[in-house]
SETOR-343204 format. One record per residue (C-alpha): residue number from 0; residue in one letter; chain; x, y, z. Coordinates in nm, 2 decimals. Layout:
N
seq:type:mol:xx:yy:zz
NUM:A:A:X:Y:Z
...
***
This chain:
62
seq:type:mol:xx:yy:zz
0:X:A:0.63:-8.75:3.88
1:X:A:0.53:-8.79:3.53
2:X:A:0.24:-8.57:3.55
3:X:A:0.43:-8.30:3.69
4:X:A:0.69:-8.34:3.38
5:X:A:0.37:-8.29:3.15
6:X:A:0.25:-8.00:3.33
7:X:A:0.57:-7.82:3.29
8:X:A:0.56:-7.95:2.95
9:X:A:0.26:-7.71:2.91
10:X:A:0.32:-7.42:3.09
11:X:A:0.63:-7.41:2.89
12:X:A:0.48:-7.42:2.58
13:X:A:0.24:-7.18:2.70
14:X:A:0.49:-6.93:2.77
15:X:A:0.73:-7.01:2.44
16:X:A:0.41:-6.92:2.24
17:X:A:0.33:-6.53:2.47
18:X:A:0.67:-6.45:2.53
19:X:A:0.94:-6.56:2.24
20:X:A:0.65:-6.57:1.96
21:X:A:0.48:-6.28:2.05
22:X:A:0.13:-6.45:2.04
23:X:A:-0.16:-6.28:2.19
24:X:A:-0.28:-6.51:2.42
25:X:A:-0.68:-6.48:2.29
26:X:A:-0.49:-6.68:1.97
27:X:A:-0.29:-6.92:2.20
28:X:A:-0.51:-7.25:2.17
29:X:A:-0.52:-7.60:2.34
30:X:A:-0.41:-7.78:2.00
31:X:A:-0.12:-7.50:1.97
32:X:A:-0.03:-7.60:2.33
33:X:A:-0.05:-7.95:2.31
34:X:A:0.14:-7.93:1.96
35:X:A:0.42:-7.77:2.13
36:X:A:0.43:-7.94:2.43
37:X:A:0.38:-8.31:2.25
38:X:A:0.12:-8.40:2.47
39:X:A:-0.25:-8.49:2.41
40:X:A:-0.52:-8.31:2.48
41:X:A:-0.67:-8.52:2.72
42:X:A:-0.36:-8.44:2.93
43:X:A:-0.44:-8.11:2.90
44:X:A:-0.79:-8.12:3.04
45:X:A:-0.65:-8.33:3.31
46:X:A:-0.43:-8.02:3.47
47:X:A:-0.63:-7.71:3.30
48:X:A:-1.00:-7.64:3.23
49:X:A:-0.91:-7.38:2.94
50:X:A:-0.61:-7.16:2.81
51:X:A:-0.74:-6.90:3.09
52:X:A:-0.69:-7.17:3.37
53:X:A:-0.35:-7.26:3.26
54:X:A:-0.25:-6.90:3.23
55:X:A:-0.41:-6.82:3.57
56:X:A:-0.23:-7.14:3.80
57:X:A:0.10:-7.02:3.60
58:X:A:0.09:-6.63:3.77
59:X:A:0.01:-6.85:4.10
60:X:A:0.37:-7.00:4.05
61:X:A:0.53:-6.69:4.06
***
């Protein structure tokens, strides 16, 4: 349960940073994410390989 909070935690951080801020995603980074979010980045890595990977699994949600 906990990892799933801190998934959603990221992806929506991810999508605060491409949709309300406007931020290109080639300038959207892991430490922006993980800033956002208030997670590490070791949880990152543990649900994403990169930005890209994060960005690709959240267009499979939909």
């Amino acid at each position: 349960m906990k990892r799933e909070k801190q998934k959603k935690k990221l992806f929506d951080a991810f999508v605060s940073m491409v949709l309300t801020e406007q931020l290109p995603i080639k300038k959207v980074t892991v430490t922006r994410i993980t800033a956002k979010a208030g997670v590490n980045r070791r949880t990152f890595y543990t649900h994403f390989e990169d930005v890209y990977d994060l960005h690709r699994q959240l267009q499979n949600c939909w």
